[in-house]
N, C-alpha and C positions, 0 to 999 in steps of 0.2 A: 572633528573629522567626520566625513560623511560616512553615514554604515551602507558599504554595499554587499549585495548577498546576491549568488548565482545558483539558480535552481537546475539542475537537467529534469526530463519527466515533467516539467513545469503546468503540462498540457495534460496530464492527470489527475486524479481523484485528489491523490497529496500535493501535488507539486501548485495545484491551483488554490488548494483552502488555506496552505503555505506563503502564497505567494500575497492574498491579502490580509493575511494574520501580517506577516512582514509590513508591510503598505502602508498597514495602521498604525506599526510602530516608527516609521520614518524611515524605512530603508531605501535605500536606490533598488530596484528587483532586478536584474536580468535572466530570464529565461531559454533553454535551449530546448529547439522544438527540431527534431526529425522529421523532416519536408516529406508530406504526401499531397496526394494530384486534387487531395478533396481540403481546402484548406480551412472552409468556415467549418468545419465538422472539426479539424485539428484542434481550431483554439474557440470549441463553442463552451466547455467548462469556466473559460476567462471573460468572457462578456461581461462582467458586469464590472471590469478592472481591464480592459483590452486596449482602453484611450490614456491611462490612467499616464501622467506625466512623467511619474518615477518608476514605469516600467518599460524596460525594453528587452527584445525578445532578436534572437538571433539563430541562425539553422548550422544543427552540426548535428553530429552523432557519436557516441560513445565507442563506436566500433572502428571511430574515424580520427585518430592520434592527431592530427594535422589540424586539424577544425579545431580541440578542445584545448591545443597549446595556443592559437591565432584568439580564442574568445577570451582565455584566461590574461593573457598578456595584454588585450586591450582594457577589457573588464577590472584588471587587478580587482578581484573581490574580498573580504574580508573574513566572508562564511561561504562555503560551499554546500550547496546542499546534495547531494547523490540519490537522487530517486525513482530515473529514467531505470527501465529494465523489463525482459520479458518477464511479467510476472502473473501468468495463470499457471498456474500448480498443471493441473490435466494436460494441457496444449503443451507443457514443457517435455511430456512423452513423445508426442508427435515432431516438435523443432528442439529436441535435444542439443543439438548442433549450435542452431542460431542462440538456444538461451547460454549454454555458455559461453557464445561469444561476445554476447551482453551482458549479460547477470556477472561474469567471472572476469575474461578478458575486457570489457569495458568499464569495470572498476578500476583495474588494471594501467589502462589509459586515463582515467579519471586523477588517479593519485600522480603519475609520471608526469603529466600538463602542472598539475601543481606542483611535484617537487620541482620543475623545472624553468615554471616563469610565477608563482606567489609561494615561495614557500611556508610562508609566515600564517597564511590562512588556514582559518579552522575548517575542516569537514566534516560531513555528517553525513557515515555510509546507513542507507537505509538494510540493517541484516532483516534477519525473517524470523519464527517460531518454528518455518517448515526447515532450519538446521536439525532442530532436537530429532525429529523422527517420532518413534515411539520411546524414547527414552524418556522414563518419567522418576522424577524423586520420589522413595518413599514414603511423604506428603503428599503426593498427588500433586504437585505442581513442577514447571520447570523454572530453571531461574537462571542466570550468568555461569553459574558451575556446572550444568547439568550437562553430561557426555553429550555431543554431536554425533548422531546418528542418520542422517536425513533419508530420506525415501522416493524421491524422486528428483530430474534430473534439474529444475529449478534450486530444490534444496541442496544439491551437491556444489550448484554455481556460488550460493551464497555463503556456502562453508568455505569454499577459495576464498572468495570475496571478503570476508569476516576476518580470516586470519591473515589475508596481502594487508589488513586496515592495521592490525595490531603490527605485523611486520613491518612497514613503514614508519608506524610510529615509533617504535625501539629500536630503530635503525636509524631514521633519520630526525628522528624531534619531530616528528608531523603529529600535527594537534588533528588525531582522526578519533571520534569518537562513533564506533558500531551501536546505532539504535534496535534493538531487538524485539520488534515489533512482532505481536500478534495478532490477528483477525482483525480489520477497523473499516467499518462501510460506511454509508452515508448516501445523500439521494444523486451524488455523482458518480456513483458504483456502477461500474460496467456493466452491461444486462447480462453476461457470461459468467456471471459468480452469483452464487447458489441465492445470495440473500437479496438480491436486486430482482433476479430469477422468480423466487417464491414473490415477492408483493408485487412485480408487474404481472405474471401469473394469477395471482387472488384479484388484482382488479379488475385483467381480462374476463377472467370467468365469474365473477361479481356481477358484470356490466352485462353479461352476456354473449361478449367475441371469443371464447374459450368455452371447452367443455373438461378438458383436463391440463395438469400437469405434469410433465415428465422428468425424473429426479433421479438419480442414483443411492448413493448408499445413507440413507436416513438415520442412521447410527452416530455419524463421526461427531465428533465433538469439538468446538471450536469457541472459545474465550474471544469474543467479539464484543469491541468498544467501537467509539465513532472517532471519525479523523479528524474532525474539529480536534478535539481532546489529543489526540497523539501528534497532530506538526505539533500543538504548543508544547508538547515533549521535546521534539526534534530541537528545537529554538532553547530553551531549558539548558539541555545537555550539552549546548555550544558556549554557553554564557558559565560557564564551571571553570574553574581554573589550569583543571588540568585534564586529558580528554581522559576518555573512561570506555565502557562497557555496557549498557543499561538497559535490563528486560523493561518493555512499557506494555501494559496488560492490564485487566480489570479484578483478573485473580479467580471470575465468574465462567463456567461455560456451561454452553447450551448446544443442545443435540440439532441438526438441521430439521430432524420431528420436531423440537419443542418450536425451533422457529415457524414452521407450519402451521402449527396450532394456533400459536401466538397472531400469525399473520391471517389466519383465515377467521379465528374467532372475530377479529373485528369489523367483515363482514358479516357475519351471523352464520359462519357456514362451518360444517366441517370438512377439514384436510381430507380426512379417510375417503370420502365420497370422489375427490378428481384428484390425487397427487396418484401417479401410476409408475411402479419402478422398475427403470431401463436400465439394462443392464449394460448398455455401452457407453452410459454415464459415468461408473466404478474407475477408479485409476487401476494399471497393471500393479500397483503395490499400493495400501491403503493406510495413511497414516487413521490412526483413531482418537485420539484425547490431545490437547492442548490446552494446559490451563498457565498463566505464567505468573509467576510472582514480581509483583512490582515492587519491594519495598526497598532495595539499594535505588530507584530511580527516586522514590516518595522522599527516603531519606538524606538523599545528597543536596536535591531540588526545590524538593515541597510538594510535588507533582500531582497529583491525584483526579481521576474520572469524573466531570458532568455531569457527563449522559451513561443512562445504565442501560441496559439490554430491552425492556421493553422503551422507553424515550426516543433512544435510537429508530427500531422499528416504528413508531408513531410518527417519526421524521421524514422516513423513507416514502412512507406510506400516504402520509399528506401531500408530500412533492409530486410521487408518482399520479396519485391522485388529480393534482388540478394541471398536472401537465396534458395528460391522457384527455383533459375536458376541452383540449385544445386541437387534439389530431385524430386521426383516423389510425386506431387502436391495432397494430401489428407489431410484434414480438417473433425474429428467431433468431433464437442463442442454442450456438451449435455443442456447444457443450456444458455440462452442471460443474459448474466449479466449486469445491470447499477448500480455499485456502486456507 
């Protein structure tokens, strides 16, 4: 039987490093892209997979019940993957509205499209780390048990979203398994999140097209792996027999100072000298610590991290590097985001 696998989000950071982790292993892809007026910018993360034969890509939207019963019913897929979503932390203060009616209600329609024309198929809802909130174990880590507390209004969509996954599955037999991802960048990382932010920043002001950095709350702390390493989670957790639960983390976190550090020492500079802190960069409520434990995912799977915290950064930083040796060097991200 052929393995087919339908991505939403496809046209992002996950849904694209997803889509050829899949490719490679012989799936049929289809992808679901939310049509905007700028198209080669939609699907510029997929180029180097955009002709590819065993991918096809189709426009719908999560918010749009009608679209995702008409792609599912053609498609009949085998895996689902759920990854489309407003998902910057900051900006979900601003379009509170619109992220739950993505992030919550278009999960919502997500799982309805499948109990209704594949029910047989596996999904795999992308949850977050920004459910826990500040709720932390007295280990210092958070893990599948740790109370949900979330802090903003992103995190409050994915706490619907997390337990509509669990509620369908103990209701109807739906093989929905919530990935509980925390912090994972990589050199397709939006320029709107903190860590993409800091190395396009360090090689403006490296080069000499920048003289500062503007940053928010330097403190938080954030358990950042690479997404290479977490779709091959997502993919993991679909292949288990029966669906599950599963924090996917490095167990490691780093202050967005240490990122700084890290990111500007390999220019030879120091952070202190141009990082300058604005304070309309701060979220109205401020998660601070995420670190998560991965060992119910290690030990179900086998799972385990690659790329470590500095790897990562050296990844980031070579891409943004010989991309920037290609253009005329301008950067503005209207907000510091620390998911």
């Amino acid at each position: 039987m052929n393995k087919v696998a339908l991505i939403t989000g496809i046209s992002g950071q996950d849904g694209s490093y997803l889509a050829e982790f899949l490719l490679e292993k012989g799936y049929y892809v289809h992808g679901i892209l939310r049509r905007n007026s700028v198209a080669e910018n939609q699907t510029a993360r997929l180029d180097g997979i955009f002709n590819h034969e065993r991918l096809t890509l189709h426009y719908g939207d999560l918010t749009d019940l009608s679209s995702l019963i008409h792609i599912m019913q053609d498609v009949q897929p085998y895996e689902i993957y759920n990854l489309a979503a407003q998902s910057h932390v900051r900006i979900s203060f601003d379009v509170p509205i619109y992220t739950s009616q993505t992030d919550a209600i278009g999960v919502l329609n997500v799982f309805e499209a499948c109990r209704i024309t594949c029910p047989y198929a596996k999904i795999y809802q992308a949850s977050s780390s920004e459910m826990f909130g500040n709720c932390i174990d007295d280990d210092g880590f958070q893990r599948e048990t740790t109370p949900m507390m979330p802090v903003s209004p992103y995190g409050c969509a994915k706490v619907y979203a997390f337990h509509l996954g669990r509620n369908y599955r103990n209701s109807y037999n739906m093989f929905i398994s919530n990935g509980i991802l925390f912090n994972h960048e990589s050199p397709r990382r939006g320029s709107n999140f903190v860590t993409s932010k800091i190395v396009k920043g360090a090689i403006a002001i490296a080069s000499g097209e920048a003289k500062e950095l503007r940053l928010g709350n330097l403190d938080a702390r954030r358990d950042w792996g690479h997404a290479k390493d977490y779709v091959r989670a997502m993919w993991m957790m679909l292949q288990q027999e029966t669906a599950d639960d599963f924090v996917c983390a490095t167990g490691i976190s780093h202050s967005v100072r240490d990122c700084c550090e890290v990111v500007f020492n390999k220019f030879g500079l120091d952070y202190n000298d141009y990082v300058v802190l604005d304070k309309k960069y701060l979220r109205p409520e401020e998660l601070h610590d995420l670190k998560g434990d991965m060992t119910k995912l290690s030990e179900a799977t086998g799972w385990s991290p690659e790329y470590n915290f500095e790897t990562l950064m050296d990844d980031m930083i070579v891409s943004d590097e010989n991309y920037y040796k290609t253009i005329d060097f301008e950067v503005h991200t209207p907000y510091d985001a620390v998911r």
